[in-house]
N, C-alpha and C positions, 0 to 999 in steps of 0.2 A: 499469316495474319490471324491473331485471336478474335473471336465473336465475341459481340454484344448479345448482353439479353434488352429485352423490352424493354426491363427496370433502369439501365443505364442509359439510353436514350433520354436527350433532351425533351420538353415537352412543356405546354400551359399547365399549370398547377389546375387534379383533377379534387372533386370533391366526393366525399362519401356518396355511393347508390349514383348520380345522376353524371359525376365525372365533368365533362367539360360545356353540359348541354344547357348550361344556366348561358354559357354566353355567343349561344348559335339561336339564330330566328332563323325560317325556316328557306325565306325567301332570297338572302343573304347569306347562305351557308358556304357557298364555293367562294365567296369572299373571304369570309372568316379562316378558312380552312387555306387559302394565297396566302392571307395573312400571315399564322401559325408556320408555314413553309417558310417566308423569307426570315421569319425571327429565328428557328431552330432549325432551320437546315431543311435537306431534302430527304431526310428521314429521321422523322421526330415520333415523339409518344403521342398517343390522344385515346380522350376516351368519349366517345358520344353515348354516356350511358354509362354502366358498370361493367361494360365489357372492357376487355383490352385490345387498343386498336395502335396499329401504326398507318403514318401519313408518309406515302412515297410520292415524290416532287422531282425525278430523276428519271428522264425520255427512258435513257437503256435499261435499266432496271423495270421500267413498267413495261415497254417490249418485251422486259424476259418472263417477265409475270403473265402477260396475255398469251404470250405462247405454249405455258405451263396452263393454260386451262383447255379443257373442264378437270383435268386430273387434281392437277395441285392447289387450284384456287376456284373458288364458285362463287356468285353473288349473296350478297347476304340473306340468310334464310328469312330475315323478315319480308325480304323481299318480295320473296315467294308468298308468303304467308297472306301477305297486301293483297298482290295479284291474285288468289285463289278466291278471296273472301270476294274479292270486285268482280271474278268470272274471267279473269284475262288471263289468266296461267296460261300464255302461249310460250313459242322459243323465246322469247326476249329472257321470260322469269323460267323457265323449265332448267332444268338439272337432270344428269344423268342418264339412264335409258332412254328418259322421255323425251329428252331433250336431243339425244342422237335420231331418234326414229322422226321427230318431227322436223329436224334439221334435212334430213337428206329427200322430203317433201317440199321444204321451200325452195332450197335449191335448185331440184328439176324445174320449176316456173318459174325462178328470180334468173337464172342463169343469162349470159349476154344474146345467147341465140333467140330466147324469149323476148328477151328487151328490143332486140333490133327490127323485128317485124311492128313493132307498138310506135313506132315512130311517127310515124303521120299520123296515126293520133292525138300521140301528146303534141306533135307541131299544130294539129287544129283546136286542141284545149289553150298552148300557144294563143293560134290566134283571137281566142273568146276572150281573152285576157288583155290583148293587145287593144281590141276593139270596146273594151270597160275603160282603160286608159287614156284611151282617144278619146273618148268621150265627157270624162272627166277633165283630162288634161284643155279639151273647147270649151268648157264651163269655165276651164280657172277655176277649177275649187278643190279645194286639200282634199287629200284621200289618207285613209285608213289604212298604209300599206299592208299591214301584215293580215289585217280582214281578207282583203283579197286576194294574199298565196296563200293564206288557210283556205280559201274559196278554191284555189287555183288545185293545191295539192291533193284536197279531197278532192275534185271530179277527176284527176290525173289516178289517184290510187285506186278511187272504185271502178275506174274502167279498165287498168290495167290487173288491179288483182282479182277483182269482181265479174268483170264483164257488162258492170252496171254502168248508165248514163243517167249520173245525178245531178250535172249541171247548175251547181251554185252560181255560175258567175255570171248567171243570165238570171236567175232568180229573187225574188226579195222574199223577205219577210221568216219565219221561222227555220233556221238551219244545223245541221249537224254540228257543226265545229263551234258553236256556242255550249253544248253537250260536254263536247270533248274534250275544251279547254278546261272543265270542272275537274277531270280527272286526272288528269296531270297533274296540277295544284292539288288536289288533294293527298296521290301518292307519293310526292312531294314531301308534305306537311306530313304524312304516316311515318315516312322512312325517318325522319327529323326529330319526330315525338319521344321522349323517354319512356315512356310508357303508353301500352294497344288503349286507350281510355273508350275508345268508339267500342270496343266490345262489349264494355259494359255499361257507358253513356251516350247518346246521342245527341251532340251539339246541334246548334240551326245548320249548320255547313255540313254536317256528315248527313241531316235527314236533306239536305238540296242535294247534295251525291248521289244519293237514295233514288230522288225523282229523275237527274241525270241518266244512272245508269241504267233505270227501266227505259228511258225513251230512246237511250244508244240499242239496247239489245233487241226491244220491238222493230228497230231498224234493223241491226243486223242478222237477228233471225227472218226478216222477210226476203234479205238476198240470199240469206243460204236456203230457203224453202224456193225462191228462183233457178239457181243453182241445182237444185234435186231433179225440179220438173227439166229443167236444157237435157238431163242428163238420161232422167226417163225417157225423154222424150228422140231425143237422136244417141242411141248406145255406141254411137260411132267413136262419140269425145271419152268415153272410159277408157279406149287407148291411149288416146291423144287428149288429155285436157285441154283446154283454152285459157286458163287463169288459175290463179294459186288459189282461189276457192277451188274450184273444180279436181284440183289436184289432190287438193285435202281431202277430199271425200272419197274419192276413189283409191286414193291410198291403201295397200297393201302389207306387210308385214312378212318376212319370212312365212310364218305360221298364218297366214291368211287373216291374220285379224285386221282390222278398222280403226279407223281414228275414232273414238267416241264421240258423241256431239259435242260434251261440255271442250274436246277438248279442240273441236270444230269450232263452235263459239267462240273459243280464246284466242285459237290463230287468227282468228277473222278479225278480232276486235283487235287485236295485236298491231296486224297490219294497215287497219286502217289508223288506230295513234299513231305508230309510229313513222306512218307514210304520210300524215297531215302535217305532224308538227316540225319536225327536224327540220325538214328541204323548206321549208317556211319561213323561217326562224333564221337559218342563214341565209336565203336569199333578202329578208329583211334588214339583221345585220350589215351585208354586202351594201344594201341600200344607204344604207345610215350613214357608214364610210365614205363612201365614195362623195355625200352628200357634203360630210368635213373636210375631205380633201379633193377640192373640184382641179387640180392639177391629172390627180390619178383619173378621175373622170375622164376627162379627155383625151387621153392616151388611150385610155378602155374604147373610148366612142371612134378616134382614127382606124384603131388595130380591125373592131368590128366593121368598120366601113369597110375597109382594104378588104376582110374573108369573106360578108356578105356580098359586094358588089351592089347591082342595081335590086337587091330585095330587100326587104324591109322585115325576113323572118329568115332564121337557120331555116331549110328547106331540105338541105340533101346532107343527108347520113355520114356519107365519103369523107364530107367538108368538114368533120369535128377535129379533127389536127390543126386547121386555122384558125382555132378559139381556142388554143393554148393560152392566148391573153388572159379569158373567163378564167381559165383553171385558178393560174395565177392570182386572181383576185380574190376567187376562193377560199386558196388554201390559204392565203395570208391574211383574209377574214376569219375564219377558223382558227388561224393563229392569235389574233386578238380578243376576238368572239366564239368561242364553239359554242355549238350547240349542246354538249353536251362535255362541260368541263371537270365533272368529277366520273368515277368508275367507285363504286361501292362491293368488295369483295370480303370472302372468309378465305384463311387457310383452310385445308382440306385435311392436309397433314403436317408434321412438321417440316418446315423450311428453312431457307437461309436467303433471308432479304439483302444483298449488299454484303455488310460483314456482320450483318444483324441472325442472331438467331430468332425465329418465330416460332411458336409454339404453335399444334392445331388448333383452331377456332378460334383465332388472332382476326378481327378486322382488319383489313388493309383498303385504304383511304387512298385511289391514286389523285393528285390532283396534276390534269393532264394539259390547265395554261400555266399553270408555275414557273415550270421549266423555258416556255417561249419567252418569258421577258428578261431573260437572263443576256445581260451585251456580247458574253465571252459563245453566244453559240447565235444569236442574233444582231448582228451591230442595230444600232439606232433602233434598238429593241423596241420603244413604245410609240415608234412610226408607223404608219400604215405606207407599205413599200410591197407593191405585187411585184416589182419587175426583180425581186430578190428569190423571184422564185421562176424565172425565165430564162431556158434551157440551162439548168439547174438538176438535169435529172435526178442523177446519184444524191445530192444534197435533200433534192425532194423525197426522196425514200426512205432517207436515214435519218432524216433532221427535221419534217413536216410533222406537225401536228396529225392527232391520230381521232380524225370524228368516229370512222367507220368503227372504232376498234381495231383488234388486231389479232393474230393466229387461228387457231379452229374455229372461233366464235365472232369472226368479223358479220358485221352487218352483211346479212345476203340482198339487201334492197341498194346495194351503193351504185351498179351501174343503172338503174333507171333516176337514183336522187342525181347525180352526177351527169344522166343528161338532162336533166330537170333546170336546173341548175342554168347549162349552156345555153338551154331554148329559152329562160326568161332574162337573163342576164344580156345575150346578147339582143333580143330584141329591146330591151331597155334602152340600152346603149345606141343603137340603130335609130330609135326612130323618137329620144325624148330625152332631156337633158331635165336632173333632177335634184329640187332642191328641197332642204327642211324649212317647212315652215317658221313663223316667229313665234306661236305658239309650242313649239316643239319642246319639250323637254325628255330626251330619251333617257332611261336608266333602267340598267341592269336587273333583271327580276327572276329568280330560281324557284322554276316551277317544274321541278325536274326537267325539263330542259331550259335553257339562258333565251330569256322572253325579252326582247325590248320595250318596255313600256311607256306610250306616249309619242309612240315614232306617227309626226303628220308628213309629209310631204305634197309637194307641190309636183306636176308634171310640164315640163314647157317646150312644145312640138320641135322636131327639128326638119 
């Protein structure tokens, strides 16, 4: 089979200097970009910018791409560029050396033997959640779902990566994840931009960033100066950390070197974005779902009855094999909604996409729900059907949608999102039957990750 170049690749008609970026908004992009894929295929031209990019819209193909990183593919260097100027060059944006040495630090603390002991914890951040709901759900009065698993995910991440008890969900008035949502939407709206304009202009939105990110980092430098003193204080945990802060600091190097502060700062600030918003974000989505299709609802609420029994909370560890139902709702939420629906990558060196040849320093655009609405690998593709993913193994591995990522660079936070997930879902389902208000208009909103905007619901006891 002969290769294509770039040049022969279908694609939208690009324009001198800016390319295709006259007709992307920032918050709509992974639409535009679905778009683009179903008119020209699952591997077209694109340019966001002056660069030369391709758009791959093809499961196996973007499988072979993640497993070819860090070598052959890296995220795009603005990326990086974004993240350093903000402070957050953690693993998420890191590349290369840095990016292995800080990788095999998160893993010692994300790892499942870590996660398993954090259980009863997060089942009693669970129940603070549970008992917000109750409460609301006795008033009869709409709730703000996604306020409160942004409430939920942050006390669940600072106390598992932290060691911190911040407790939003018992709290009012001024909170982290009002901070935090600035910053996503803004790296969002950077990576979008045709040109850095914030380097040399400051809009109203990039000087509220400004204020944002001072009051994120007065927070998160006060838990790693907590974090110093546990550590002065009992030298026992420089063995044995207790949390991925703790681990970050004590971290070692062949050559006995350190992690630096800034690059302490970044992990920390890393983990707590990307521990607030994702598991957030689809348990919201999941919500919204279930809410349009009240048949799957109640399948969801039987199955949970049957695994819980007489409790009204997942409780014991053993019993997560009888919420295979959750999984299922998940993953087939994810297939409709990801959280995160585009992958923004550079070639490293030259490659061969399909029977495309790439050139190094090619953008490559994976768009990762593309391919799910496709009937020929999904039947009744634009139904929401979890039971398509029940005792499905093999089909789920090969053919599931890909939140976590995939190959060397998967998310190291999947099995704690994952039982995040199980403990608020299934108590959803156990103990409250849930509807969208009439007020409700939800839509789609790309704030680097896929925001529902406008989701109210309603709770009503069961």
């Amino acid at each position: 089979m002969s290769l294509r170049s770039l040049a022969e690749l279908p694609g939208p008609r690009a324009l001198p200097l800016v390319g295709n970026a006259l007709e992307i908004r920032p918050d709509t992009l992974h639409q535009v970009i679905e778009r683009w894929s179903h008119q020209y295929g699952a591997l077209c031209r694109v340019h966001l910018g002056p660069r030369n990019g391709i758009l791959v819209a093809d499961p196996e193909l973007i499988n072979a791409i993640l497993r070819d990183r860090p070598e052959r593919f890296r995220r795009l260097t603005a990326l990086e560029g974004i993240a350093r100027e903000l402070g957050i060059n953690g693993l998420f944006s890191a590349e290369g050396a840095a990016w292995s040495r800080q990788r095999r630090a998160w893993m010692k603390a994300l790892n499942a033997h870590q996660v398993r002991p954090f259980f009863a914890t997060l089942t009693d951040t669970t129940r603070r959640l549970h008992c917000r709901w109750e409460q609301a759900a006795r008033r009869g009065a709409p709730i703000d779902v996604q306020d409160d698993l942004m409430r939920y995910t942050v006390d669940v991440t600072t106390r598992f990566a932290f060691g911190v008890e911040s407790n939003t969900l018992e709290a009012e008035g001024d909170r982290i994840q009002q901070y935090l949502a600035q910053i996503f939407q803004a790296i969002n709206d950077r990576l979008a931009a045709p040109v850095p304009y914030w380097r040399y202009l400051k809009l109203p939105k990039d000087r509220a960033l400004d204020r944002a990110m001072a009051v994120v980092k007065d927070y998160v430098n006060s838990i790693i100066a907590e974090a110093r003193q546990r550590l002065a204080a009992d030298p026992a945990r420089e063995a044995a950390p207790q949390n991925l802060l703790e681990a970050l600091i004590v971290a070692r190097d062949d050559d006995g070197s350190a992690f630096t502060d800034e690059e302490i700062l970044g992990n920390t600030l890393t983990a707590l974005l990307a521990g607030e918003d994702t598991t957030a974000n689809t348990l919201a989505w999941m919500i919204h779902l279930l809410c349009r299709n009240p048949m799957a609802q109640r399948q969801l609420q039987v199955r949970v009855d049957a695994a819980l029994g007489n409790e009204r909370l997942w409780s014991e560890l053993q019993d997560g094999d009888a919420l295979r139902c959750v999984d299922a709702v998940m993953i087939e939420t994810l297939r409709l909604k990801p959280v995160a629906p585009l992958l923004f990558l550079c070639a490293c060196e030259d490659v061969q996409i399909g029977n495309v040849a790439v050139p190094a320093g090619t953008d490559v655009l994976c768009s990762l729900r593309a391919p799910t609405r496709h009937e020929d690998r999904y039947p009744d593709a634009a139904r929401f059907l979890p039971d398509r993913w029940l005792g499905q193994q093999k089909k789920f591995a090969t053919q599931a949608p890909m939140p976590f990522g995939g190959g060397p660079r998967m998310c190291p936070g999947k099995n704690l999102a994952t039982m995040e997930v199980r403990s608020v879902a299934s108590m959803l389902a156990r103990n409250f039957t849930v509807e969208e208000t009439g007020d409700s208009r939800t839509t789609e909103r790309m704030a680097f990750t896929l925001v529902p905007d406008g989701l109210r619901v309603r709770l009503i006891p069961r």
